[in-house]
C-alpha positions in Angstrom: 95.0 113.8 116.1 96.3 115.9 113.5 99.0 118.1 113.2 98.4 120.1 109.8 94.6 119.8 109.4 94.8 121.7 106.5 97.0 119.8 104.1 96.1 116.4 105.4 92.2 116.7 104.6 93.0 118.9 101.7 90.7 117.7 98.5 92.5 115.9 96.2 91.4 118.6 93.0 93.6 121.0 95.7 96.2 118.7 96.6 96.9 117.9 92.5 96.9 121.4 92.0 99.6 122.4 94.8 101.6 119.0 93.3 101.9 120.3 90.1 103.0 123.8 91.6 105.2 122.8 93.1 106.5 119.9 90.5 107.1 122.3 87.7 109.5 124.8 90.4 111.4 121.8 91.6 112.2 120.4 88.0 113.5 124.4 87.2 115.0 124.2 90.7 117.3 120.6 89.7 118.2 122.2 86.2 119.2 125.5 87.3 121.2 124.1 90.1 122.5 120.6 90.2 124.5 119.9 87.1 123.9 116.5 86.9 120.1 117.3 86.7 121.0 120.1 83.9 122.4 117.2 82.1 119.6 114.8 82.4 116.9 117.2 81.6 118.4 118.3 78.8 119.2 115.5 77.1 115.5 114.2 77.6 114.3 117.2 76.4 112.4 118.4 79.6 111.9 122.1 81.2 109.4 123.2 83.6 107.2 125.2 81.0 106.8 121.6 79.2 104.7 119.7 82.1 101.5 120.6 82.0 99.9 117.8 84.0 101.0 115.6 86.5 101.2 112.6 84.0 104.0 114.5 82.6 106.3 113.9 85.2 106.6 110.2 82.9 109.2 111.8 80.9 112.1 112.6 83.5 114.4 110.3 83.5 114.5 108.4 87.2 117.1 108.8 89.3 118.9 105.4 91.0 121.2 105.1 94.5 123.8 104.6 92.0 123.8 108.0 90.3 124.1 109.1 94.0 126.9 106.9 94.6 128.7 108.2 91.2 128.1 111.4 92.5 129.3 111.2 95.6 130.2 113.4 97.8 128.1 116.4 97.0 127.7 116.1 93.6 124.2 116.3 94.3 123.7 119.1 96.1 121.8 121.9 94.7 123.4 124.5 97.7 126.5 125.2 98.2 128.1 123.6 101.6 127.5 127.1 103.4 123.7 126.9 103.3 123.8 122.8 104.1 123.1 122.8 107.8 123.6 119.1 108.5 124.4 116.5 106.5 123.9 112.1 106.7 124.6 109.4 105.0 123.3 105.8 104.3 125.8 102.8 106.0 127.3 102.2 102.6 127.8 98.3 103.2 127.2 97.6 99.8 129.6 100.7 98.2 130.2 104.4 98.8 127.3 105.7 101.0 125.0 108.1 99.6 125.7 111.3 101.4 122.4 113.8 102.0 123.0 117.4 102.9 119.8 119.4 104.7 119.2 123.3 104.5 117.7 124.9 107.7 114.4 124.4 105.5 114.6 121.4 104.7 115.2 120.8 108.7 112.2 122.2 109.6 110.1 120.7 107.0 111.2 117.3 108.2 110.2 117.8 111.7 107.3 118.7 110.5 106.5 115.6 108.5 107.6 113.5 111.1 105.3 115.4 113.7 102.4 114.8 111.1 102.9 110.8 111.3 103.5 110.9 114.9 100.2 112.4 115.6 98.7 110.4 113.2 99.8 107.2 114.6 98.9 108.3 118.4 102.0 110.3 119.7 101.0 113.4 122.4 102.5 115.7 124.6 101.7 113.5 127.0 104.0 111.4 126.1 107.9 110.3 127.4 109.8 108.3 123.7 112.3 106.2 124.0 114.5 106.8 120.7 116.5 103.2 120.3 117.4 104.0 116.8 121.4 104.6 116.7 122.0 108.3 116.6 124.7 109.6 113.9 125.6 109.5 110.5 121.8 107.2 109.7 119.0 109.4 109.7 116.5 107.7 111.8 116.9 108.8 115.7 117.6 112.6 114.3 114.5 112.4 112.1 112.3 111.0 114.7 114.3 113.1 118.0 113.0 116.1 116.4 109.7 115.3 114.8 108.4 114.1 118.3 109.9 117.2 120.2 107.8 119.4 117.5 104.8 117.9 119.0 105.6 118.7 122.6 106.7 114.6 123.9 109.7 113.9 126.2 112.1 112.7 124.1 114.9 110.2 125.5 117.7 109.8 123.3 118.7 106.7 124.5 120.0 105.1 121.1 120.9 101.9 120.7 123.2 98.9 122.2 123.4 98.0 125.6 119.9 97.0 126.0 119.9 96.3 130.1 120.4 100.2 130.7 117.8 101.1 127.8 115.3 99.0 129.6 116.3 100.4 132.7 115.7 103.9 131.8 112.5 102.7 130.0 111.6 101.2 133.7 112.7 104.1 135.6 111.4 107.3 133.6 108.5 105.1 132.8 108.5 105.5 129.0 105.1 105.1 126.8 106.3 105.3 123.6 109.3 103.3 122.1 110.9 104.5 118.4 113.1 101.5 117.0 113.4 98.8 114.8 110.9 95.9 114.8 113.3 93.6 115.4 115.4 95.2 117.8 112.0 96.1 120.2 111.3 92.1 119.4 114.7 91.9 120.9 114.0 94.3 123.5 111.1 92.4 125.0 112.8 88.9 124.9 116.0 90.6 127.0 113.1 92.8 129.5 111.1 89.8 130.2 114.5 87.6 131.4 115.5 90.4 133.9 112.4 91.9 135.1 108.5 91.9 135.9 106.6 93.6 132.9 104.6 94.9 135.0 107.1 97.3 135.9 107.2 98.7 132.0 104.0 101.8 130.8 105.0 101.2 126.9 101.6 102.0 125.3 103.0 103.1 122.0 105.1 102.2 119.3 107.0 103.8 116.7 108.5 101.9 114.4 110.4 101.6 110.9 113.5 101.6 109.1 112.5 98.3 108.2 109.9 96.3 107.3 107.4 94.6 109.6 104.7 91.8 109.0 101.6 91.8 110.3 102.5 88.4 112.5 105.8 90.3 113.8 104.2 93.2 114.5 101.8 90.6 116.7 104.1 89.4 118.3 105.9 93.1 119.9 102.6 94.2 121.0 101.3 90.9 122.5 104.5 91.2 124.6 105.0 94.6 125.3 101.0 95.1 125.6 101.5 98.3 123.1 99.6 99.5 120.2 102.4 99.8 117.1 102.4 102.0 113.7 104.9 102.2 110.9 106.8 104.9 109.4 108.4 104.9 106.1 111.4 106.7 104.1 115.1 106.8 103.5 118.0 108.9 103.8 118.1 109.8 100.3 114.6 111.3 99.8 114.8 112.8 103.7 114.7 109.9 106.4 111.9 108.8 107.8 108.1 111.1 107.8 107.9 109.9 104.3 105.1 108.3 105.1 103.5 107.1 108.6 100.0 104.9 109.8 97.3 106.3 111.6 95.3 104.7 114.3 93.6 102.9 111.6 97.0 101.3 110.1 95.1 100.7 106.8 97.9 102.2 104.8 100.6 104.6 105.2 99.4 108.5 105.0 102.2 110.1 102.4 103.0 113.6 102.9 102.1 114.3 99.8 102.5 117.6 99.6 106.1 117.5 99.9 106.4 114.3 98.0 105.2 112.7 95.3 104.9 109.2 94.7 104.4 107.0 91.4 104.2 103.2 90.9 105.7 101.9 88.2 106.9 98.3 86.8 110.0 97.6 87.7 111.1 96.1 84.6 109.8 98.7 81.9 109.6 101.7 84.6 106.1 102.1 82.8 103.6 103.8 85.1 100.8 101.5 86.3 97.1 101.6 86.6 95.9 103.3 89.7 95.4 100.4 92.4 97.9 98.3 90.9 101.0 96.8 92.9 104.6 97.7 91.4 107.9 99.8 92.7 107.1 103.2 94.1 109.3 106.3 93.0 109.2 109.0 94.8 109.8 112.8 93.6 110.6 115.3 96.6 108.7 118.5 95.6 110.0 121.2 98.8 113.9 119.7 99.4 116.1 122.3 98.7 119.8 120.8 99.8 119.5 117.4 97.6 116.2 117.3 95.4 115.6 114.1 93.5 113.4 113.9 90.6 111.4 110.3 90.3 113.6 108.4 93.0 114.1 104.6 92.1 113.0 103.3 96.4 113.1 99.8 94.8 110.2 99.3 97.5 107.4 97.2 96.3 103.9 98.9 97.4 100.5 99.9 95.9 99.0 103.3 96.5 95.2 104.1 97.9 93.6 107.5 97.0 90.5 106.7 98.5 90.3 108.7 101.9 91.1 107.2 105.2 88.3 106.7 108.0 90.9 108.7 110.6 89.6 111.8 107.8 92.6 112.4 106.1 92.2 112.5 102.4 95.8 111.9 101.1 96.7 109.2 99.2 98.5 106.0 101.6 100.8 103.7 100.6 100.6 99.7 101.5 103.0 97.9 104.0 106.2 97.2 102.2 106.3 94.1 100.5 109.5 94.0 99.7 112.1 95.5 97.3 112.9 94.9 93.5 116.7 94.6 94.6 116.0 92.5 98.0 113.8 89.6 95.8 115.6 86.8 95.5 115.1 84.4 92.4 115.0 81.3 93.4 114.9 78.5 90.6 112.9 80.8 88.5 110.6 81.8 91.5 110.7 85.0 93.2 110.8 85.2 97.1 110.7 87.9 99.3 111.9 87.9 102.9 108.4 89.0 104.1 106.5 85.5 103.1 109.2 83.3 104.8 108.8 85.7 108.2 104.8 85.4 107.6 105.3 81.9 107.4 107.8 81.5 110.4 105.5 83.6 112.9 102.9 81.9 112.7 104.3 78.5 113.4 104.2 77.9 117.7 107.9 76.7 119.1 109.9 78.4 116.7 110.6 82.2 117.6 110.9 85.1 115.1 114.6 85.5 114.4 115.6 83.7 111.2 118.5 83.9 109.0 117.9 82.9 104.4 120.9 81.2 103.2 121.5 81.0 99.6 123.6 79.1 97.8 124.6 77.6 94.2 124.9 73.7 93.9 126.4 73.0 90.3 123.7 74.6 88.5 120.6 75.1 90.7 120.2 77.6 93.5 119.3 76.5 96.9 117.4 78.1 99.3 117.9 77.5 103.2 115.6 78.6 106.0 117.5 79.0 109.2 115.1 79.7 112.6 115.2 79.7 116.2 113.4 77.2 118.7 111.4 79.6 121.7 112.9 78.9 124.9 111.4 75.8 125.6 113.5 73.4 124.6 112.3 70.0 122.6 113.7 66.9 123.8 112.4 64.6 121.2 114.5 64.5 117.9 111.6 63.0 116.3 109.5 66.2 117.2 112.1 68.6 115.6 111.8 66.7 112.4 108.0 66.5 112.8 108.4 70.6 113.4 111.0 70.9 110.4 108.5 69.1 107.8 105.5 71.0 109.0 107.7 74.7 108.1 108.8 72.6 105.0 105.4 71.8 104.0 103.8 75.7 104.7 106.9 77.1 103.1 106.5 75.0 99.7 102.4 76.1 99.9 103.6 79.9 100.0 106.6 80.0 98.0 105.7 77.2 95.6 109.5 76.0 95.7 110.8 73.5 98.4 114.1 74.8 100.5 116.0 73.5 103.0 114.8 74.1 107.1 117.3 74.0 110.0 116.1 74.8 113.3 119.0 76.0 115.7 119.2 76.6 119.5 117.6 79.7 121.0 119.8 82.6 120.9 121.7 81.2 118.4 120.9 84.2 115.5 122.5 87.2 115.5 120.5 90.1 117.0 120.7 93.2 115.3 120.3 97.0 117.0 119.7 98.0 113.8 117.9 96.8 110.5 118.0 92.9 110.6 120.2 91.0 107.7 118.3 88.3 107.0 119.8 87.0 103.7 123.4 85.6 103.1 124.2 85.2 99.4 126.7 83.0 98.7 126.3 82.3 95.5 128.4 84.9 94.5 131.4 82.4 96.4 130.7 79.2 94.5 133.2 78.3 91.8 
């Protein structure tokens, strides 16, 4: 299904064209109107009149969360507060948030991104969504709330905490599409199945995002919710999710590419990389008119596809999340992301998905411990859990290349989240 047939089988000769249209406004847009942009453009010796090609997007300097941060409030903005209709703003758990503001057009065009991945990845009119992403100040529920009203669905704006009455609306108004949080619809399932028949649940769809999902989790959810899932990518500060979103096909993520556009880059030299190649996507938003961001540092590790999709879309897609530059932890010289421990986890029987990473700094070295869940059958033997512990050990060392420490707790015994999981405590930032 497609919402905007036009843009999303557009040729790419077209779509380049429109891109660098609309590339060469937004850079006169930033200096004309947002200081700090003025300042940067400037000094690196860039106007609108000197990109000629797409390739010279290269010379703007990127932008970082931090330069929000220093910026924050609205320091940003390109409008004054008067023509900002709404405005959101990240958790800021790790410093000042970074605040977004949204025009009335900037509104609508989200919708209609968010409508555009919805359809892609199944969503009708038919269908009654159950929003479990918390509404408020994160951009998630909002982005989605709307987006799936554009296309004509029941929305349900249930949000999210106190799971028993979710999953008795879910039961009751017999919902068929769910919008949350892997994890959290992971968690949804465990707590439906322990007070109910599933039987009694028509989930046929899921929506899911603000954080990332592996193939094995994403398994797991529709195995036990008997739903077919998609995922939808972006972030508060380049608009909230409709970023990007999977069609029926889920080989790669459909970017609206005509309101953004996306490099990859190393992370290291910011150098842009050969088409095909893996690296840290930045993202320039060509249409926003509250908060534009030239070349947006996501952190997100990703390759990009231009090849056209079998669905018949002919934008380029992003791959699944990998990780992030800034979420890698460096582990005796090694590199680890979250995503190969949870790859590894799933697909090991009697131990559940839930999992916590503890790192730590003995005298010199850092340590790495694994920290995961039993299932609900319990195992009696203490041999067996040290038979179960070696085997994690032993698949963990073959992925990672690095041996870490495994401890396998009680179930129920990690923290659920409602929102995106924290799997990593640092602590080597405590050591003395």
């Amino acid at each position: 299904m497609f919402f905007d047939k036009e843009i999303e089988t557009m040729s790419r000769a077209d779509m380049d064209a429109l891109q660098l249209i609309r590339l060469k406004r937004i850079v006169d847009y930033c200096g004309k109107n947002v200081p700090f942009y003025e300042r940067r453009l400037r000094e690196a010796d860039i106007t609108a009149e000197k990109i000629k090609t797409l390739d010279d997007i290269q010379y703007i300097p990127p932008t970082t969360k931090e330069d929000l941060r220093d910026n924050y409030p609205f320091g940003l903005f390109a409008r004054p507060l008067k023509e900002i209709t709404r405005i959101h703003a990240s958790s800021g758990t790790t410093g000042k948030p970074t605040v977004v503001g949204y025009t009335k057009n900037d509104l609508d065009m989200w919708s209609d991104c968010v409508a555009r991945i919805a359809a892609a990845g199944g969503a009708t009119s038919d269908d009654i969504v159950q929003v479990s992403f918390g509404y408020g100040m994160f951009t998630g529920a909002l982005g989605l709330h709307y987006g799936l009203e554009k296309i004509g669905a029941t929305v349900i704006p249930n949000s999210s905490g106190n799971t028993e009455k979710a999953l008795m609306y879910m039961r009751d108004f017999k919902t068929t599409a769910l919008v949350a949080t892997p994890s959290y619809a992971l968690y949804m399932y465990e707590s439906a199945k322990s007070i109910s028949d599933m039987s009694e649940y028509n989930l046929k769809l899921g929506l899911f995002g603000s954080e990332g999902c592996t193939p094995e989790m994403r398994k797991l959810i529709e195995e036990g919710w008997g739903l077919f899932a998609t995922d939808n990518y972006g972030m508060s500060e380049l608009l909230g999710p409709g970023v990007s979103g999977e069609c029926k096909q889920r080989e790669g993520l459909h970017f609206c590419e005509d309101h953004f556009f996306p490099e990859i880059v190393d992370s290291n030299t910011l150098q842009k990389l050969p088409e095909g190649k893996t690296g840290e996507l930045l993202v320039t938003t060509l249409t926003k008119e509250g908060i534009p961001l030239l070349r947006y540092r996501t952190r997100d590790i990703t390759r990009l596809n231009y090849e056209p999709c079998k669905c018949g879309r002919t934008g380029v897609r992003m791959d699944k999340v990998t990780g992030r530059s800034d979420d890698m932890l460096k582990i005796r010289g090694v590199n680890v992301f979250p995503s190969q421990i949870e790859s590894v986890l799933v697909s090991i029987d009697k131990v559940g998905p839930h999992y916590q990473l503890i790192v730590r700094r003995e005298g010199f070295t850092d340590t790495l411990e694994v920290q995961v869940e039993l299932m609900d059958a319990m195992i009696d033997k203490y041999s067996d859990i040290e038979n179960l512990q070696m085997r994690i050990k032993d698949r963990l060392f073959f992925v990672l290349g690095i041996q870490c420490k495994v401890s396998i707790v009680e179930h129920n015994t990690i923290e659920r989240f409602v929102g995106k999981a924290k799997r990593v405590v640092d602590l080597r930032g405590n050591d003395k």
